[in-house]
Structures are given as structure tokens and as C-alpha cells.
C-alpha positions in Angstrom: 23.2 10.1 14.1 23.7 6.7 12.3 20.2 5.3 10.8 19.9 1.5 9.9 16.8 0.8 7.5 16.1 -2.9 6.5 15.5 -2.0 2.6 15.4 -5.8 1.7 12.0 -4.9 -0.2 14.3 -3.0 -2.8 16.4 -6.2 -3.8 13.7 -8.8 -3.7 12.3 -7.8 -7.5 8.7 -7.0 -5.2 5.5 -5.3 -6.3 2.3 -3.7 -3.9 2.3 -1.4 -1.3 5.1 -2.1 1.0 7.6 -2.0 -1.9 5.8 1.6 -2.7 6.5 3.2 0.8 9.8 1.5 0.8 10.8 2.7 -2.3 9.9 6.4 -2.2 10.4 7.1 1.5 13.8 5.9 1.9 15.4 8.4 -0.5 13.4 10.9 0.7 14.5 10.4 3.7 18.0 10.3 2.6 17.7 14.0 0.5 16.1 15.4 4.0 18.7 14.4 7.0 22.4 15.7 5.2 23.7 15.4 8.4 22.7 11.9 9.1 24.7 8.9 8.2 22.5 5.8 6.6 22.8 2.2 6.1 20.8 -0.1 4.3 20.6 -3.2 4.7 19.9 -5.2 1.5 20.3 -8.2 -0.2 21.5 -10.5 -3.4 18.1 -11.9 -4.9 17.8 -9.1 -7.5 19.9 -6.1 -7.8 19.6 -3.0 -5.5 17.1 -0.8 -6.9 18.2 2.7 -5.4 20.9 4.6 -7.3 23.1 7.2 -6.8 23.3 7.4 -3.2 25.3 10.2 -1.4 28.6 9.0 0.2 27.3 9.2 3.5 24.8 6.5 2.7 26.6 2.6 2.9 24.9 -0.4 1.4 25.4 -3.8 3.3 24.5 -6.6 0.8 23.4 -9.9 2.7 24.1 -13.0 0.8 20.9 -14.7 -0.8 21.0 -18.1 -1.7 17.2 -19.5 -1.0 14.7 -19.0 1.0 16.4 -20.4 4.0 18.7 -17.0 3.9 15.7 -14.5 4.1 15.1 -16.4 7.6 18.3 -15.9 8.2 18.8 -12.2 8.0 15.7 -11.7 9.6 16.7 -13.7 12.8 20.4 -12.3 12.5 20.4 -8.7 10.9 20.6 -7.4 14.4 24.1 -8.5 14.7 25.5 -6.9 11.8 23.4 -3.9 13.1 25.1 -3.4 16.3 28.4 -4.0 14.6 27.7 -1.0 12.7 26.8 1.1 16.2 23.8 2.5 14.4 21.8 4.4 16.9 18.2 3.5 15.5 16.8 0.5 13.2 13.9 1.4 11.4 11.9 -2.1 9.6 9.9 -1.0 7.3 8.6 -4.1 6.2 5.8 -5.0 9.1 8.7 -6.7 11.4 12.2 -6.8 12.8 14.7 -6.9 15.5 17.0 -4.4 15.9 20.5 -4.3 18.5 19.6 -4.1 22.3 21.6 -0.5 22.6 20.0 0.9 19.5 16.3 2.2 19.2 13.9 0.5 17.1 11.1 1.7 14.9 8.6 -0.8 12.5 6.2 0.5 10.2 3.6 -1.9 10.5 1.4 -1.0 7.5 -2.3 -3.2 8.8 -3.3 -5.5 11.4 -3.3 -8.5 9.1 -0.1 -10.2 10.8 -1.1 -9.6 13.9 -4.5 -11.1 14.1 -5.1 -14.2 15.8 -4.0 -17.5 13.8 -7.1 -18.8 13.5 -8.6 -15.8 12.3 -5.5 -15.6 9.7 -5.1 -18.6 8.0 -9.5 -18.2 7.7 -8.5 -15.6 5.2 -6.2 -16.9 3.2 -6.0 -19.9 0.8 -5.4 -23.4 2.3 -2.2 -23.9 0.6 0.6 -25.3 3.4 2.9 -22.9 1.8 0.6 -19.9 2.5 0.1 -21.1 6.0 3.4 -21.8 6.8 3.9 -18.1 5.6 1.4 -16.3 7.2 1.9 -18.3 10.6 6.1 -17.4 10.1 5.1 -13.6 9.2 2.1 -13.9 12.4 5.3 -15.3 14.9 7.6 -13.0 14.1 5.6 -10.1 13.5 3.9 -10.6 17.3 7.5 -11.0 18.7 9.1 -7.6 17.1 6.2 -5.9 18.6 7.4 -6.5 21.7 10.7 -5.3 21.4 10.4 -1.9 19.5 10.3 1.2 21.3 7.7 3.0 18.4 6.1 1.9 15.4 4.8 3.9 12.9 1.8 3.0 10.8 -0.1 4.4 7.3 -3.6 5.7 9.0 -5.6 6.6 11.7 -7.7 3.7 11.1 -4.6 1.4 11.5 -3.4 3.4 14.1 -6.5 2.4 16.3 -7.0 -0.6 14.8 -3.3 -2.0 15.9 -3.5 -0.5 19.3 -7.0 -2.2 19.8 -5.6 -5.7 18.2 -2.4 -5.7 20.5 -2.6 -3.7 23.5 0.8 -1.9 22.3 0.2 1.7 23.8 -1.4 4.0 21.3 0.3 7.2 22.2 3.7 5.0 20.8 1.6 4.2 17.4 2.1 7.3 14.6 0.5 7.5 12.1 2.4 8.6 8.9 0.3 7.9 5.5 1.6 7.2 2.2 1.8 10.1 -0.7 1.2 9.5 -4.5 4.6 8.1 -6.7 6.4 10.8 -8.9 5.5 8.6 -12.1 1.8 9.8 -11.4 -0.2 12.0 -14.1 -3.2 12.2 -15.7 -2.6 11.2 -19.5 -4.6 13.8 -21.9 -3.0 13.6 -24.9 -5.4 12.2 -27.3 -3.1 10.3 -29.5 -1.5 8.6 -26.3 -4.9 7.6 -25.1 -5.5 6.1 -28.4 -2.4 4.6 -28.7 -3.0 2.3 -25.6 -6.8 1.8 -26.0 -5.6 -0.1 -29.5 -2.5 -2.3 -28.1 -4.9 -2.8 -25.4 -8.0 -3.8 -27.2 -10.1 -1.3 -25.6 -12.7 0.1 -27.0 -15.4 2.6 -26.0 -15.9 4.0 -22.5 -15.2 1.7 -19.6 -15.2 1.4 -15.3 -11.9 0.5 -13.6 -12.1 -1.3 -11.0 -8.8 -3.6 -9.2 -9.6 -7.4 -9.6 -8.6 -8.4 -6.5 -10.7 -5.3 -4.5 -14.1 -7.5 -3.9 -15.0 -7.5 -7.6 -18.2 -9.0 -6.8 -20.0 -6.1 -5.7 -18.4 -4.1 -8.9 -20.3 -6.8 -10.9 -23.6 -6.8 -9.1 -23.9 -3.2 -9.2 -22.9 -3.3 -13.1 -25.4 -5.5 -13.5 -28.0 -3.0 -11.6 -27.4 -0.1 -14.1 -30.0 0.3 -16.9 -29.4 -1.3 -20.0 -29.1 2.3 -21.7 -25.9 2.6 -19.4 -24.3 -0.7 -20.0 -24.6 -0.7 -23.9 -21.4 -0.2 -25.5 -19.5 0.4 -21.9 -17.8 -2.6 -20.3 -15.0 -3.0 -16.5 -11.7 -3.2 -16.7 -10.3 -5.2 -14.2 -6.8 -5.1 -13.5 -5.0 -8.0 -11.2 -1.2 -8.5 -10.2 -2.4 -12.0 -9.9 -3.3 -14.2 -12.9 -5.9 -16.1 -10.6 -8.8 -13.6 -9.7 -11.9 -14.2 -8.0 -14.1 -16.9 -10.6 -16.5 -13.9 -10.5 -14.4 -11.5 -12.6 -13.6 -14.4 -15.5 -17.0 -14.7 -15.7 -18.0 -11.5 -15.9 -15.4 -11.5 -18.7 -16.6 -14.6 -20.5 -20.2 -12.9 -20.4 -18.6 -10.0 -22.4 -19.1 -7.7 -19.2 -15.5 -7.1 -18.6 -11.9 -6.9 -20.0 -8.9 -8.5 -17.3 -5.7 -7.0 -17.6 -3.2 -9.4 -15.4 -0.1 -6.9 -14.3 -0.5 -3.7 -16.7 2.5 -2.1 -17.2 2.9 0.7 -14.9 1.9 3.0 -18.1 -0.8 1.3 -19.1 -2.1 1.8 -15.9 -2.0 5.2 -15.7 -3.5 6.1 -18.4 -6.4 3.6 -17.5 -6.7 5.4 -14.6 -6.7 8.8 -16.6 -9.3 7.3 -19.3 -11.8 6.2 -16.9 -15.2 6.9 -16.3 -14.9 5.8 -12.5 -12.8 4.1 -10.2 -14.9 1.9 -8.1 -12.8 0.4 -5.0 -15.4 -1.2 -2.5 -12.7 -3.0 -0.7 -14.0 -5.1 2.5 -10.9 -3.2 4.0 -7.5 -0.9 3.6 -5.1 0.3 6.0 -4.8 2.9 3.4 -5.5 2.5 0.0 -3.0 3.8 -2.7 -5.1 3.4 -5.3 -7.2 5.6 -4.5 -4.2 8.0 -4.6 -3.6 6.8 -8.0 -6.9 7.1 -9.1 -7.5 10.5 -8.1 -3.8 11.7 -9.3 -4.7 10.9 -12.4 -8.6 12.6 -12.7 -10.4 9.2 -12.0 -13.8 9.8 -10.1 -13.8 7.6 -7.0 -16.6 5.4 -6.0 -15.7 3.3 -2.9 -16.4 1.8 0.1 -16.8 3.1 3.8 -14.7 0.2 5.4 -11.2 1.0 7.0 -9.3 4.0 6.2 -10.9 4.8 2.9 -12.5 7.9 3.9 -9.7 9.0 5.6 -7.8 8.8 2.4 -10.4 10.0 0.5 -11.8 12.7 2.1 -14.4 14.7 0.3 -13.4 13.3 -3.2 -15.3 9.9 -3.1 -18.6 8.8 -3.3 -19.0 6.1 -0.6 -21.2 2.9 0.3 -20.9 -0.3 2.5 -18.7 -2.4 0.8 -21.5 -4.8 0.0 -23.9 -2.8 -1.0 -24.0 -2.8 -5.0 -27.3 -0.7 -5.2 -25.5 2.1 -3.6 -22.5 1.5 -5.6 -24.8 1.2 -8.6 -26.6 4.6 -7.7 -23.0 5.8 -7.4 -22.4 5.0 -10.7 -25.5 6.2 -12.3 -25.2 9.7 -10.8 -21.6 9.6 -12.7 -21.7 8.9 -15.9 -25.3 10.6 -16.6 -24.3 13.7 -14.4 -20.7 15.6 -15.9 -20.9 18.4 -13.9 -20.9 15.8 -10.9 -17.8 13.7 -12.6 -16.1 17.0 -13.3 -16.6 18.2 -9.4 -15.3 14.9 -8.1 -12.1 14.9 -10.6 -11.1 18.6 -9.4 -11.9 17.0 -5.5 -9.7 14.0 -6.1 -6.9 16.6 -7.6 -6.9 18.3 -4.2 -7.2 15.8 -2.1 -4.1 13.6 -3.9 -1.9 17.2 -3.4 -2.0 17.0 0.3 -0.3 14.4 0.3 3.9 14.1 -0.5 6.4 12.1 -0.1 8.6 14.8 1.4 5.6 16.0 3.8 6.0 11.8 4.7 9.9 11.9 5.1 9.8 14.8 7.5 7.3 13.2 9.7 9.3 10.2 9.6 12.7 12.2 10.4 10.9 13.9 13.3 9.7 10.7 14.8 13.5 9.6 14.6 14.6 12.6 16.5 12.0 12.7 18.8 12.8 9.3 19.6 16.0 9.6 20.1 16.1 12.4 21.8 13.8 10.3 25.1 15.8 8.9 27.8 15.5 5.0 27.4 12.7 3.8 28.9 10.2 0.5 29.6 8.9 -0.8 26.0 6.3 -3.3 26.8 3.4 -3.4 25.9 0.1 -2.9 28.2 -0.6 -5.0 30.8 2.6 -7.3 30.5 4.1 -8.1 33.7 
């Protein structure tokens, strides 16, 4: 068996969740199948991040000069593909086009490309470069569907929510989640944690919360807690963007909040370890790694009920509507004046985070493989197309 996996995620110097799955499921993958040959397909922009591959695994390195060469390889990689006689292309990446006489298998991690324009460029800002993105990722995204013979996605909820959005048939959607990184650990070392609270400037207890997550119900249900709760505790926000919602650097300038913009991945960890509560009341997630992160590391979870949150979390999360900051607020009350109830939830997110792996993920994905190549080659399009 000869796997081809576009791994172009690894050699672009990216961040979020894609480059997460990517990243860990490949070589997992690779430790699984000894008796499959791999090739990755990569490029020039930054160096190749895996390391200390097994001979049976070949790099091909694409030339990158510019954007114009990403457009390139993602028109063309098919031809190099069936050069190679690989017997299945897996894209990882939400798109691609694999050769006509090898199977095809995209993991497409949300419904966000494949919503209608309209709705698309509603939700995003009105820069032309954005939209020229989104519509390029929308086009392309739309097209692969209609060529792969599986795709594989992080959730139930996405699972559903795909099948719903683009009539591909359901029973060809798997759903494969993601698993918690290696890095991953709850920091309890008190000279550590006061190490970081110093070169971070953090001082007292505090609420993490991501910046970019709909911070503004994190704020109005900060500002809902009694006074007696407030004094002397503050959020954390964190942001891989420098730009978050005006909300958040005002809650700062009213001395409500500290914004951390890209915290090492160290940092992070031990913010996530320090906290009182995570509170995530994202409007939606086709999965949700931080709250993986969050409960790896002995945060309490306080969330929303939108997408595949509870899936993720289970029994280890308190839960409201995403817009409702009294709930959140009660949430957060019952927390930090109840230990027994902060204790419970950290030993709940602890069990919860351990059923997942990225091993567990890797075999799933190997079996899908198999299982797919193991069918006679059949009709892949999608419902109702003539």
C-alpha cells in the first residue's frame, strides 16, 4: 500500500487547529502502518517540521516562491501524485484533488468553507484579501467534495452538520476527533507557577478565557459576579491575533483583564494549569481543542452548548447558551465559592481528556484507509446529482 498525505501545513510556519491534527496524526500514523509506504507532500516556505522519518517514508518538497505557487500545487499536486502510483491521497487540510486511479480521503475539519458565499464572506471581515480567500478556499473546497470517495471529519456534530450543508452521503462522513498534544500537563510546581506569574505580570487568582472565543459574554458575566468575587481576581485573555474584539481591550483598559497576544506554548500551559476556570462560550466548534487543553491540564470548564462542545466535553463542563452570561455567571459563582465542585470537575476533565489519543486517532484513521481500499470502485457523487 503506498499512502500520499498533503502535509503542506508542516512547512508553511502555521499555528491553530489544523496544523494540530496535522502535526500529531501524521506520525502517528507513520509509527502504526510498518508495512505501509508514505509520501508527503510538502513544501519550501519554512522548513519541514517532521524529523526522523523511517526509510519507508519519502518527502517530496514542492518549490515555494509566492503565493501564486500554493495555487499551484493545489491545482497540480495530483500529477506528481499519480506519478508516484500512490494508491490513496489523504488532504488533510479541508480540500484537494487526488489522481483519477487513486482513492481520495479529505478531512474536512467544519462546515465553514462550505457554506454558501453569501453567508461566508457575512462572517468575516470585509477586507478584499479575506474575501478573495475565503471565496478561493469556498471554490475549491465545494469542488474536492465532489471528487473524494470519503471524508473524514473531527465530530459528530460536524459529521451531521456537513452531510446536512452538502448533501454528500452521511454513511461516507467519519467522524475521527482530535486527542490532546504530548506537550500537555498540568504545571504544579510551585516555583514554576511563580516563575511565570512574575515574567507575566500576573498577580492573584484569575479566569482564562481565549480572546477570540466570544469574549463578550466572558465580560458580561464577569461583570454579573458580586463585587466580593471580583476584588482582587481579574481574565486572562489569550489571542493568536493582536486585534481582538474592542470588547476585550476595554475590559483591559477598565483594569478587568490582562491580554496575552500569542503566549508561548509554556506559558500557556501553565495558565491553563493556574486557573480558576476556563470559560469557552464559543457561538460554535467543530471540536474544540481547548477544551482538551484546558482539562489536560486541571482547568474547570465552563462553556457553551453550541456545536460539538458537549460532545467533547462530556460530563466535565458546566454548560449555557453561548449568550447567556447569567448562566455563565452562575457557572462561575458555583466555582470559585464551591472547591469541592472545582475539585470534582478537574478530576472529570482528567478523565474525559484520557479517552482521547492520538494513537486511538491514527488507528481509526488506518482502518478507514483499509476499509477503503479494500471496496471495489464505485459511483462518488454526491446525493441527488445526476
Amino acid at each position: 500500500m503506498r499512502i500520499g498525505i498533503d502535509v503542506r501545513y508542516l512547512s508553511h510556519g502555521l499555528v491553530g487547529g489544523v496544523h494540530t491534527y496535522v502535526r500529531h496524526f501524521v506520525p502517528s500514523v507513520i509509527a502504526l502502518a510498518d508495512d505501509v509506504e508514505f509520501i508527503l507532500y510538502a513544501d519550501t516556505k519554512r522548513p519541514f517540521e517532521l524529523e526522523q522519518l523511517p526509510a519507508r517514508v519519502a518527502i517530496r518538497l514542492l518549490p515555494w516562491r509566492g503565493p501564486l505557487s500554493s495555487l499551484q500545487h493545489d491545482l497540480l499536486m495530483h500529477r506528481l501524485m499519480a506519478q508516484d502510483r500512490i494508491d490513496l491521497a489523504h488532504f488533510p487540510a479541508n480540500y484537494g484533488f487526488g489522481p483519477a486511479a487513486a482513492r481520495t480521503v479529505i478531512t474536512l475539519h467544519d462546515s465553514i468553507n462550505v457554506l454558501p458565499l453569501r453567508e461566508i464572506w457575512r462572517g468575516h471581515p470585509k477586507h478584499p484579501r479575506t474575501i478573495a480567500l475565503m471565496t478561493y478556499l469556498h471554490l475549491l473546497t465545494t469542488r474536492a467534495l465532489r471528487r473524494a470517495d470519503l471524508l473524514l471529519t473531527v465530530s459528530q456534530y460536524a459529521r451531521q452538520d456537513i452531510a446536512a450543508r452538502t448533501g454528500f452521503d452521511i454513511q461516507r462522513i467519519v467522524a475521527i476527533p482530535h486527542a490532546p498534544t504530548p506537550d500537555l500537563r498540568r504545571v504544579e510546581d510551585p516555583a514554576a507557577r511563580d516563575a511565570i506569574r512574575r515574567r507575566l505580570g500576573i498577580v492573584g487568582p484569575f479566569l482564562l478565557a481565549d480572546a477570540l472565543k466570544n469574549p463578550t459574554t466572558v465580560v458580561r458575566a464577569w461583570k454579573l459576579l458580586p463585587p466580593a468575587l471580583r476584588q482582587n481576581r481579574q481574565i486572562v485573555f489569550f489571542s493568536r491575533r493582536p486585534d481582538p474584539p474592542a470588547v476585550v481591550t476595554e475590559a483591559v483598559a477598565a483594569g478587568q483583564a490582562r491580554l496575552l497576544v500569542r503566549p508561548a506554548r509554556d506559558d500557556l500551559i501553565a495558565l491553563y494549569s493556574m486557573a480558576e476556570a476556563f470559560v469557552f462560550p464559543s457561538w460554535i466548534e467543530g471540536f474544540g481543542i481547548p477544551l482538551l487543553e484546558a482539562m489536560t491540564c486541571g482547568a474547570p470548564v465552563i462553556a457553551s452548548d453550541r456545536g460539538a462542545i458537549p460532545e467533547v466535553a462530556g460530563d466535565a463542563a458546566l454548560l449555557a447558551a453561548a449568550d447567556d452570561a447569567d448562566g455563565i455567571a452562575r457557572h462561575l459563582a458555583a466555582v470559585l465559592t464551591n472547591p469541592e465542585l472545582a475539585a470534582y470537575l478537574r478530576l472529570r476533565g482528567f478523565a474525559r481528556a484520557a479517552q482521547f489519543s492520538w494513537e486511538r486517532t491514527a488507528r481509526q484513521i488506518l482502518e478507514v484507509y483499509q476499509r477503503l481500499l479494500d471496496k471495489p470502485a464505485g459511483c462518488n457523487r454526491l446525493k441527488g446529482e445526476q
